[in-house]
N, C-alpha and C positions, 0 to 999 in steps of 0.2 A: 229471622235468619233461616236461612235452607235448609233444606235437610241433608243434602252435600255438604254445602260446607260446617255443618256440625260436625259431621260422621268423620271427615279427615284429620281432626286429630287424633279421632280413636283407628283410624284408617293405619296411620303414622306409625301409631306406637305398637302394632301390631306387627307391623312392619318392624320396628327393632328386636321386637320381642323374636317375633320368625329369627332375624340375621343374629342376635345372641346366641338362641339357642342352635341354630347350626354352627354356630364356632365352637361351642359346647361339645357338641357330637363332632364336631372336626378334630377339636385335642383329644376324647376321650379314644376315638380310632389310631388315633397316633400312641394314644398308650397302650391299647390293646394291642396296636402292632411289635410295640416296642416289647413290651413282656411273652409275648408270643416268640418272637427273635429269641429273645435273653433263653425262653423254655429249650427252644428248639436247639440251641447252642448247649446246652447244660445238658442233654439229652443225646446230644453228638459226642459231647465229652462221655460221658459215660458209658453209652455203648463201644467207644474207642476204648476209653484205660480199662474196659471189664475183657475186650477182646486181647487188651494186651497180657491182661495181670491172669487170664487163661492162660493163654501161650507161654509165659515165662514161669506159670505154676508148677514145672516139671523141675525146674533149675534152682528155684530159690528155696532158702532156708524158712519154717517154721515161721518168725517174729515177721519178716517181711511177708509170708501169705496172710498174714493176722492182720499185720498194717492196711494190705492193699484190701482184704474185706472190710476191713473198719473204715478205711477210706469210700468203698463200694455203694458201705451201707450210709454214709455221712452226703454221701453225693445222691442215692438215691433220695433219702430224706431231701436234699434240696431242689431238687426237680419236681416232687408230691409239694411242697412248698410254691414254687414257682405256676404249677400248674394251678394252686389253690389262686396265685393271683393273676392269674390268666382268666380263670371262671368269674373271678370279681372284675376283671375290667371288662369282661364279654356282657355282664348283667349291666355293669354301668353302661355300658354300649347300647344295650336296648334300653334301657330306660331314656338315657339321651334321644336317640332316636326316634321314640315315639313322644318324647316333647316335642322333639321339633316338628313332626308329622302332626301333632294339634296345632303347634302355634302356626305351621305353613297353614293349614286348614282355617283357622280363625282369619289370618292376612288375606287369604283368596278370598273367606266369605266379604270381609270387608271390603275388599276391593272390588266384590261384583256388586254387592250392596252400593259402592258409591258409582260404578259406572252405570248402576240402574237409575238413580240419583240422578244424576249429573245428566242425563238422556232423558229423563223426563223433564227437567228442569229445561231444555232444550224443547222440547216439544211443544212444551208449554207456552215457551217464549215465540216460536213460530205460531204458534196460534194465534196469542195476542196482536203477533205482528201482523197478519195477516187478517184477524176481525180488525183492525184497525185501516188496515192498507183498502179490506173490504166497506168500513163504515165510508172512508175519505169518498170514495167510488160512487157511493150510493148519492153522498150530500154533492158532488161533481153535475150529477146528470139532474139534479130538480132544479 
């Protein structure tokens, strides 16, 4: 057997393993974008209700400025939350991505590995053909 065609099935599945793990790193960016969004919105809220519950500071009573800090400080906590799983999909982000930068790595090697393969294996077969087209030539002219 060749050394081409041995090499293509581990050629193959390097090939899945590559297109796996970019779908991998394809969902993980979608969730990274997606909790990123959700921070950035939870973030807008907050800056909005803390410039409101300022402004209305003058006018309201006592239990309602206590509400709106306990509110403040409940919503801060969830934004320091929200961020803690921002940083966890950004890790999972790179680690996805540098799987799939090995396993593309591995597919290219193996893909140049069998187009060297597969070129020699051509080569060779010209040769053959051509010591042969040269033997016929030789036994032609005696």
């Amino acid at each position: 057997m060749k050394k081409g065609t041995r090499l293509e099935p581990l050629a193959e599945l390097a090939g899945l393993r590559e297109a796996d793990a970019a779908r991998r790193l394809a969902a993980m960016l979608r969730q990274l974008q997606e909790k990123q969004a959700e921070l950035d919105r939870l973030r807008q809220y907050l800056a909005e209700y803390g410039q409101h519950a300022r402004q209305g500071a003058a006018t309201v009573d006592t239990a309602r400025l206590q509400n709106a800090r306990s509110f403040l400080s409940r919503l801060s906590e969830a934004v320091a939350l929200q961020q803690a799983e921002v940083d966890k999909a950004a890790a999972g982000y790179r680690s996805a991505s540098e799987s799939w930068q090995d396993s593309r790595k591995q597919a290219k090697t193996f893909a140049t590995l069998l187009d060297r393969y597969h070129d020699e294996e051509l080569l060779a077969r010209e040769r053959r053909e051509q010591a042969e087209l040269d033997e016929r030539a030789a036994r032609a002219d005696k």
